[in-house]
C-alpha positions in Angstrom: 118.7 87.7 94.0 119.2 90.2 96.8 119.1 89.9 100.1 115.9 92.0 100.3 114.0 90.6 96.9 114.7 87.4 98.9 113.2 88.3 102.4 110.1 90.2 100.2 109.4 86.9 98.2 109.4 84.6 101.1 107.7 87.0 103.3 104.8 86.8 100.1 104.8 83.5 100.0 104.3 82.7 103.9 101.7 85.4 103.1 100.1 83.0 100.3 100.3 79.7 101.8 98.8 81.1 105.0 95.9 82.1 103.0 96.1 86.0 103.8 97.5 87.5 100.1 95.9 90.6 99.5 95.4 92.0 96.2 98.7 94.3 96.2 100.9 91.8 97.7 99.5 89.0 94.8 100.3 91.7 91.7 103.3 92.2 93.5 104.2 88.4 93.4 102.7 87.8 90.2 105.7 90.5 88.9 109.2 89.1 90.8 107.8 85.1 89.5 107.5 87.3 86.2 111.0 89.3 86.4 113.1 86.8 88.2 113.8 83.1 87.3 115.7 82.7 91.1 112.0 84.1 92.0 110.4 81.1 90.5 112.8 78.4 91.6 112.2 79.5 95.6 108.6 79.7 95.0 108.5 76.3 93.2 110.8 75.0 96.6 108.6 77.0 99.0 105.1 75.3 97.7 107.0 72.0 98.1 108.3 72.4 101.4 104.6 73.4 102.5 102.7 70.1 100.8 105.5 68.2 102.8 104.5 70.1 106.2 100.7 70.1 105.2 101.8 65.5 104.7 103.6 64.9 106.9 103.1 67.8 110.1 106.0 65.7 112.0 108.4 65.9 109.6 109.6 68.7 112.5 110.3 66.7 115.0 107.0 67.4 117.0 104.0 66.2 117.1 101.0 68.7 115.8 99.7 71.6 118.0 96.6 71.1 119.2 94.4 73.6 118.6 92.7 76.5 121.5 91.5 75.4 124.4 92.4 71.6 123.6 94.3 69.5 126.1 97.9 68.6 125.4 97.8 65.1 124.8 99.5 62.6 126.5 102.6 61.5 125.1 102.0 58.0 123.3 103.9 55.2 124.2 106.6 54.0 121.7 104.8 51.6 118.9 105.7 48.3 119.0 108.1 46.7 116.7 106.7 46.2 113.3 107.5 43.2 111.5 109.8 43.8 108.4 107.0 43.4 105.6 104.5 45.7 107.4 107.5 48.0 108.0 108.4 48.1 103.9 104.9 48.5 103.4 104.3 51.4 105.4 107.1 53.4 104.2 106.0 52.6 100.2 102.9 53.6 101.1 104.3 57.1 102.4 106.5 57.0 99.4 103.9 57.1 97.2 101.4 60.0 99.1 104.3 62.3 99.5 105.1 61.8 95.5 101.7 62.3 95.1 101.6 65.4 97.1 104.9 66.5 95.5 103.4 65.6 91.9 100.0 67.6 93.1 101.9 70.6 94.0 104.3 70.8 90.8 100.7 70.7 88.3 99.5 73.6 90.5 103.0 75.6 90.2 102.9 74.8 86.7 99.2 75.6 85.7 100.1 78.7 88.0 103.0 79.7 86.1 101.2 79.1 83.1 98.7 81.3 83.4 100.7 84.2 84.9 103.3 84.0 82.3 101.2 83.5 79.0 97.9 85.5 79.7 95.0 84.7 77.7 93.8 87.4 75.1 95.6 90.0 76.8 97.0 91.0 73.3 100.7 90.8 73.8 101.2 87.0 73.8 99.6 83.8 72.9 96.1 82.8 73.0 92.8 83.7 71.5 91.6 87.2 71.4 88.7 87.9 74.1 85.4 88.0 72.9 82.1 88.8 74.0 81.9 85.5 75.5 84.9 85.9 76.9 86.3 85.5 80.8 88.7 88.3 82.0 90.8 88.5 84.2 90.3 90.0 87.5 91.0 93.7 87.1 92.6 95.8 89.9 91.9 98.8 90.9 93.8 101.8 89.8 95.8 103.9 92.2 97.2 107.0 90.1 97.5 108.5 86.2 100.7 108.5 84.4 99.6 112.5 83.0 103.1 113.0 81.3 105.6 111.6 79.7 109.1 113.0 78.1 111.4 110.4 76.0 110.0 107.7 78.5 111.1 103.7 77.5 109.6 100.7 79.9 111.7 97.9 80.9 109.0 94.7 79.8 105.8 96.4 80.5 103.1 94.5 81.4 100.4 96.5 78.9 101.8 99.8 77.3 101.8 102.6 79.0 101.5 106.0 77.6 100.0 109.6 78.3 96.4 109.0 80.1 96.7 105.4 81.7 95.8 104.3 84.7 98.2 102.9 86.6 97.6 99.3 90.0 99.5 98.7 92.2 102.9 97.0 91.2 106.1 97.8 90.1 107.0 100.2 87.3 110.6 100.1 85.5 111.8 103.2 83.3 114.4 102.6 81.2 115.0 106.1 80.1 112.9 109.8 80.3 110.8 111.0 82.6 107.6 110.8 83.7 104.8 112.5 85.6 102.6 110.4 87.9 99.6 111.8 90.0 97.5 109.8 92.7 94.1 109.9 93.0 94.8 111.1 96.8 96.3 114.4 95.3 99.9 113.6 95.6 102.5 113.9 92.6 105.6 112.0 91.7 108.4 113.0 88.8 110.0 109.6 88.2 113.0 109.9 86.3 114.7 106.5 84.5 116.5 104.7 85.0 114.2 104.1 88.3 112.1 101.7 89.8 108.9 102.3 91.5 106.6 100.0 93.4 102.8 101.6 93.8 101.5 100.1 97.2 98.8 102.2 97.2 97.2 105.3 96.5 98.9 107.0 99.5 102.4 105.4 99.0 104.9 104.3 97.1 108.1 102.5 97.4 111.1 104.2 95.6 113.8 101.0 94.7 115.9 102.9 92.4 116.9 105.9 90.6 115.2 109.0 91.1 111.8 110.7 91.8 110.8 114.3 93.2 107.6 114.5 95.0 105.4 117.1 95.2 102.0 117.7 97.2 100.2 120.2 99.1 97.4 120.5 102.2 94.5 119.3 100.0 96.0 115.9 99.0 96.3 113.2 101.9 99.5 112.2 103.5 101.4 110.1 101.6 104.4 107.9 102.6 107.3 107.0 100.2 109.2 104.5 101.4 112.8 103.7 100.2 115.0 100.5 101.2 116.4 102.4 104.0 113.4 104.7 105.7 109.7 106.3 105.5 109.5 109.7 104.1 106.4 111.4 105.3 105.8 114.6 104.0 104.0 117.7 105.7 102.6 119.4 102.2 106.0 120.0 100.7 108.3 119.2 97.4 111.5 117.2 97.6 113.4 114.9 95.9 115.0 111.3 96.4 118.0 109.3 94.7 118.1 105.8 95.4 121.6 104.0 94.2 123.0 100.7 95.3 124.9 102.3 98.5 122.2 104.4 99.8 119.9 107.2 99.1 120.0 111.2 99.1 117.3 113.5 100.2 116.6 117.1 99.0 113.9 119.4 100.5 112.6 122.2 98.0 109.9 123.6 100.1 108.0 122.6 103.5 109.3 119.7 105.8 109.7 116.3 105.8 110.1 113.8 108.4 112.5 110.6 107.7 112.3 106.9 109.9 114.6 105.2 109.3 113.6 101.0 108.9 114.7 99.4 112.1 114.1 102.2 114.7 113.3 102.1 118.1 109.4 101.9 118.6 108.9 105.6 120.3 112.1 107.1 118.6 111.8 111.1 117.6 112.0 111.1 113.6 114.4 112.9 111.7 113.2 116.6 110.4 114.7 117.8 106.9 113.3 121.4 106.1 113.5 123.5 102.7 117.0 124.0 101.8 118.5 120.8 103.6 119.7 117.7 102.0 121.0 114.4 103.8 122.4 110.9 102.8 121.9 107.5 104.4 123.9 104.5 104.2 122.0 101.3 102.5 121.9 99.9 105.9 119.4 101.2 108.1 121.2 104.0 110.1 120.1 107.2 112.2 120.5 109.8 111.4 121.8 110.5 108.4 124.2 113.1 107.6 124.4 116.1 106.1 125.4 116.5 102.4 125.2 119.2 99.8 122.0 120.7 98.5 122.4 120.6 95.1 118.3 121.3 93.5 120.0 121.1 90.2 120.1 117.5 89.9 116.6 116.3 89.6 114.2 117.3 86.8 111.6 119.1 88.8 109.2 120.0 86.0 108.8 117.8 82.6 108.4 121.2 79.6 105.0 121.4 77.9 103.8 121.1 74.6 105.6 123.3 72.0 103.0 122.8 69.7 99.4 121.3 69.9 98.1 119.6 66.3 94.0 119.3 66.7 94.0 116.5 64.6 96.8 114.3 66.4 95.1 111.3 67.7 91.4 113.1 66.6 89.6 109.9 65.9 85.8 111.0 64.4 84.7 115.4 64.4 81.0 116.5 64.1 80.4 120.0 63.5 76.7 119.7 62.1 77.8 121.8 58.7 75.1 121.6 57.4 72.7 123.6 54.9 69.4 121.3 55.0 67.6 121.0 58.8 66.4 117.9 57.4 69.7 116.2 56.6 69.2 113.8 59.3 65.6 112.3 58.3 66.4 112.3 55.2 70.1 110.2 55.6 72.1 112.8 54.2 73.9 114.4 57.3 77.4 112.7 56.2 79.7 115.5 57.4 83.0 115.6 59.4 85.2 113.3 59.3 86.4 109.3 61.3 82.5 108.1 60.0 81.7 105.4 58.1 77.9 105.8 57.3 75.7 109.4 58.0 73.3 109.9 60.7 70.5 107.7 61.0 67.5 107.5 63.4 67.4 104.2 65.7 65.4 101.8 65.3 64.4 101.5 68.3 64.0 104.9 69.3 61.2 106.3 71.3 58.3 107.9 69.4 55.8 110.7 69.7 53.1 109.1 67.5 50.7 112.2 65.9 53.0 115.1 67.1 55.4 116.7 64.4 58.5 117.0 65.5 60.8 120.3 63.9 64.3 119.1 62.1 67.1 118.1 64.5 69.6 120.7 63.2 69.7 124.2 63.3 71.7 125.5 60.3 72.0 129.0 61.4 74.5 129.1 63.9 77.2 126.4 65.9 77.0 126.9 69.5 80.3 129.0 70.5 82.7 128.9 73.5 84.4 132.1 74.2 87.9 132.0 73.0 88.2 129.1 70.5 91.4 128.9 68.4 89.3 127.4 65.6 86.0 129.3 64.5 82.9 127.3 64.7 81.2 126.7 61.3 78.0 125.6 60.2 74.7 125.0 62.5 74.5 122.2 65.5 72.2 119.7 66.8 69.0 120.7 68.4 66.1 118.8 69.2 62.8 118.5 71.4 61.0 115.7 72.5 62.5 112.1 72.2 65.0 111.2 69.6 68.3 109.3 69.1 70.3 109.6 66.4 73.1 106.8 65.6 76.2 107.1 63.4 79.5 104.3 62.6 82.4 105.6 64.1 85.7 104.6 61.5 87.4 103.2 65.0 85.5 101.6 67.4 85.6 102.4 71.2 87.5 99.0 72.4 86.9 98.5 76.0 88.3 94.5 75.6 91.9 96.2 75.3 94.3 98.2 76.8 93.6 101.8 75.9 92.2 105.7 76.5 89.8 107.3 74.5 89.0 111.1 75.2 85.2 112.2 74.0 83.9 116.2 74.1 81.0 118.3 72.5 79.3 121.6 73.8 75.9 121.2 75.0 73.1 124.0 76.2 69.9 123.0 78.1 67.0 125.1 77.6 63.6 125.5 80.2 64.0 124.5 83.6 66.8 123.3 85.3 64.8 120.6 87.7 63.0 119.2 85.1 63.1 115.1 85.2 62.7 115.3 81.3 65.8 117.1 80.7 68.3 115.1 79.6 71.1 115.7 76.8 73.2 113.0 76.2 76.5 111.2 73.9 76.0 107.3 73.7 78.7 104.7 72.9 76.9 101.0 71.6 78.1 97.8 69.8 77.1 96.6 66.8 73.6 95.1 67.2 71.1 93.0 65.1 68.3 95.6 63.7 65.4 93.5 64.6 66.0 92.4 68.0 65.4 94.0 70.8 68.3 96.6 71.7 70.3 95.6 75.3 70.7 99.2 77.0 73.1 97.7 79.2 75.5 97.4 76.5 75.6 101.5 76.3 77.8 104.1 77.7 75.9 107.0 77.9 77.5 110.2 79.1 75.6 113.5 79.4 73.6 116.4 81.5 70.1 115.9 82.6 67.9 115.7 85.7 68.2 118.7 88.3 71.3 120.0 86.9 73.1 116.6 86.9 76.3 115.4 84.7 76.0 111.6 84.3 77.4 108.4 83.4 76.4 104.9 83.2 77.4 101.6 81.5 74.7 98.6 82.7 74.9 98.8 86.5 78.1 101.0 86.3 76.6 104.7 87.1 77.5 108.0 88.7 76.3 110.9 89.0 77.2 114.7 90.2 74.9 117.8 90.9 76.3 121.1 89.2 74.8 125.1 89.2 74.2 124.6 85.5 72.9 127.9 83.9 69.5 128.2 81.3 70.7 129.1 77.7 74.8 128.6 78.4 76.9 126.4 76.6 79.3 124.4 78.2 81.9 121.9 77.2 81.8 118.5 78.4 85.0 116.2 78.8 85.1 112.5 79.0 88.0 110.2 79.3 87.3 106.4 79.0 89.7 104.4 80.3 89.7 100.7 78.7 92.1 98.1 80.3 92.1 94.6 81.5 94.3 94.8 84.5 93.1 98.2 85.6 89.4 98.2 85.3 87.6 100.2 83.1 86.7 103.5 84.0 84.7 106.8 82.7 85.9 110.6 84.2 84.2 113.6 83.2 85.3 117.8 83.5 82.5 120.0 82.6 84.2 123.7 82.0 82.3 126.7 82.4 82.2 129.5 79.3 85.3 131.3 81.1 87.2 128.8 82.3 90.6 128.0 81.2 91.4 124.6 80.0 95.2 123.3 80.3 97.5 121.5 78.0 97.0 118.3 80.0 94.1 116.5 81.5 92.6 117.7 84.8 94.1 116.5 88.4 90.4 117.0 89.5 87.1 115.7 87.4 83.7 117.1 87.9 82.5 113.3 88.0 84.7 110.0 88.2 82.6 107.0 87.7 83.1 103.6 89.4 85.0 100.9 87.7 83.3 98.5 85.8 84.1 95.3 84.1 83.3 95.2 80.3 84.7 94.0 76.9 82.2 95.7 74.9 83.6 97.4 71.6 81.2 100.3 70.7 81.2 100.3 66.5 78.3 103.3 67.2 77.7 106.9 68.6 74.8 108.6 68.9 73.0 111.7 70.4 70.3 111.1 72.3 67.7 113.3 73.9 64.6 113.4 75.6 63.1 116.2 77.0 60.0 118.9 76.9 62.8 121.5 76.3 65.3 122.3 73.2 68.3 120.8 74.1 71.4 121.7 71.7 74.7 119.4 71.2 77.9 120.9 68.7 81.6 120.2 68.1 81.7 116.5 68.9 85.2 115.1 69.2 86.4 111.4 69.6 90.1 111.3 70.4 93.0 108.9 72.0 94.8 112.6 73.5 93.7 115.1 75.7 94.3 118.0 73.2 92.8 116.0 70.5 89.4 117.1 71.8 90.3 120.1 73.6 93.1 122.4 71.4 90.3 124.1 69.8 89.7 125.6 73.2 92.7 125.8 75.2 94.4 128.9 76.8 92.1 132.1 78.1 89.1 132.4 76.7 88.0 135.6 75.3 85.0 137.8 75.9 81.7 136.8 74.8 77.9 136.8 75.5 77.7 133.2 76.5 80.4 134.2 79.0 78.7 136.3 81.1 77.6 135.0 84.5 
């Protein structure tokens, strides 16, 4: 163990038995007792020490302090001799509550330990798989997105860790590759392995080894890096960092950067680095640092894009609507696509105009159409008026009780007035449920447009919602990521994307709405398309996906010219 691990640990474990953890410094914890068995074997020696203290308080060799605004007692005269057999007794009797203390604390560390280091139902290790009844643990909240990866291999990950996930607070170890990391603050970090990086929050980071460019600009919030030597704080700029056993390197690409080194003077002037400087710094704290060759070629600055995008990598369930009969959905038959296991059916449960015919739910003339698409639309869509919900199996479920991302996109169009209350135009996600009792709504994620020109989402008590200038008669295509995890809590994003506006080869650093996290371990076996308005409201091209592109190729790159496009 190193002299620093060491002064971190026992500076976390003061922190613990004071009572004053916080929820970044116990994930941090829970990861060196998890990493390290040194870690362990001070920690199980630290606890002990403190039941001894908490025992016996004059085991210092002082009496306790007394606490504010309390005399200082008089010092008590020196007890009189104890006969031999009161004597033995006393020190058995203090035998025996300091095992018992010593005893009490080793079943904590234990039961501790046994809970960090064999999770229950987390997938990856012993235990029963959660179920609905089930207790999670308590999630964290997520800091930043791992957006891109290249050749990337984790050192014992804690969950896996691919394209899309969110990513706490804790410490990240890359083997090999490279990958792309961007805050929720607006910041950006190009970790490449081998490395280690420590999240801390969503404004810094702390960069233990390897390497890692940074990148920002005036709309993202400051953001500190912090290495084992200094505090990098940037002033909107791009540089880069290389951490090593003997010290660390910094290169400035563009803008300025100010460096404090750990250890200085309260009051001192920082160090400036500007575009076209580089510097190096001893692994002991030392100011300044000095001058060393700019050399940009050394760090990977940007990770290449995708050669090629496959529509049908990770495309879980498509709907089209190809079909040649309006009535294929009352009469059971709409069975197209593919990733279903059973057609569209109405719910049970579904609200009713009683007397009032209602026209067939798809239009087989024409698919609603985004300007540009790679892949021509085909067949009709869904439209419908009134009140109606329409249900179908999905092949894979939607787990939310594991680690995971799913992506979800269609092309709706609102009709009549924008303000209407009735409007709304919506995807829903729900678990399996008994026909003849009485359907839970909480149990559904629903994600759509209605309201005065509102996108939406809500799961239970979980909702969000964000005003947009949607137009009458335009189709626009919706995104939805769903982020399912047990350590990061669950979370729902959505991009809605004008007729004419580009869509890139990765998810956006920006989402029309982000929804707040929620805590669920629902597994949605159903999707269905709900509406209820007094307007037509149309829904097309509905994609299920565990990519980005998956639900988005067919429309990525300029879009081309159109009448839907116009403004």
């Amino acid at each position: 163990m190193s002299p620093e691990v060491r002064l971190e640990l026992l500076r976390l474990l003061s922190a613990l038995c004071d009572g004053n953890l916080t929820e970044v410094q116990h994930l941090r914890l829970e990861q060196m007792l998890q990493a390290d068995p040194e870690c362990r074997r001070l920690y199980l020696q630290y606890t002990d020490v403190h039941a001894r203290l908490l025992l016996h308080p004059g085991l210092g060799g002082g009496a306790p302090l007394p606490a504010d605004g309390e005399p200082v007692p008089a010092q008590p005269p020196a007890p009189a001799a104890r006969p031999p057999a009161q004597d033995r007794r006393r020190r058995v009797g203090q035998a025996l509550r300091y095992a018992l203390a010593g005893a009490t604390t080793l079943a904590a560390s234990l039961l501790v330990q046994v809970f960090w280091w064999h999770p229950q139902g987390s997938g990856g290790g012993p235990g029963p798989a959660a179920g609905p009844g089930a207790t999670r643990p308590q999630a964290a909240g997520a800091v930043a997105t791992l957006t891109q990866t290249a050749d990337c291999a984790w050192q014992n990950p804690r969950e896996p860790l691919h394209t899309g996930s969110r990513l706490v607070p804790g410490e990240l170890r890359l083997r090999k590759g490279v990958v792309r990391i961007r805050f929720d603050a607006g910041s950006e970090l190009l970790l490449e392995g081998p490395a280690e990086l420590r999240l801390d929050s969503g404004t810094a980071a702390t960069l233990l080894l390897g390497k890692v460019v940074f990148r920002t600009d005036a709309a993202a919030a400051p953001f500190d890096l912090h290495t084992p030597s200094a505090t990098l704080m940037d002033l909107g700029t791009e540089y880069a960092v290389a951490v090593d056993p003997e010290g660390e390197e910094i290169h400035v690409f563009e803008g300025e950067i100010q460096r404090v080194p750990l250890g200085a003077a309260a009051g001192a002037e920082p160090e400036h680095l500007r575009a076209g400087e580089a510097r190096r710094a001893a692994r002991v704290p030392a100011f300044p640092s000095q001058p060393t060759e700019f050399d940009p070629a050394r760090f990977v600055r940007r990770l290449p894009g995708q050669p090629h995008l496959d529509p049908a990598a990770g495309l879980l369930a498509y709907e089209g609507f190809d079909y040649r009969d309006p009535e294929a959905l009352e009469k059971g038959k709409a069975d197209g696509g593919f990733g279903w296991t059973s057609p569209w059916g109405p719910s049970p449960a579904g609200p009713r105009q009683p007397n009032a015919p209602r026209p067939p739910a798809i239009s087989v003339e024409q698919s609603l159409v985004r300007p540009g698409a790679a892949v021509p639309a085909v067949g009709g869509h869904f439209e419908c008026v009134g009140s109606a919900v329409y249900y179908r199996r999905l092949a894979t479920p939607v787990r939310l009780d594991t680690e995971g991302v799913y992506y979800l996109s269609f092309l709706f169009r609102r009709q009549g007035p924008p303000a209407h209350p009735m409007d709304v135009v919506s995807l829903m996600l729900r678990p399996d449920e008994e026909p003849r009792k009485r359907p839970d709504l909480s149990n559904r994620l629903t994600i759509g447009a209605g309201g005065s020109n509102q996108i939406f989402t809500h799961l239970g008590r979980a909702c969000s919602r964000a005003s947009l200038p949607l137009g009458n008669g335009i189709t626009y295509l919706l995104v939805a990521k769903i982020v399912a995890g047990s350590y990061a809590a669950g979370q729902v994003f959505v991009r809605v994307y004008a007729p004419r506006e580009p869509i890139g080869t990765e998810e956006p650093g920006s989402w029309t709405l982000v929804g707040p996290p929620f805590e669920s371990h629902q597994v949605f076996e159903w999707l269905g398309v709900h509406v209820h308005s007094n307007n037509r409201q149309a829904i097309d091209e509905i994609r299920l996906g565990t990519t980005w592109s998956s639900v988005t190729a067919p429309w990525m790159g300029a879009p081309g010219a159109g009448e839907e496009g116009k403004p």
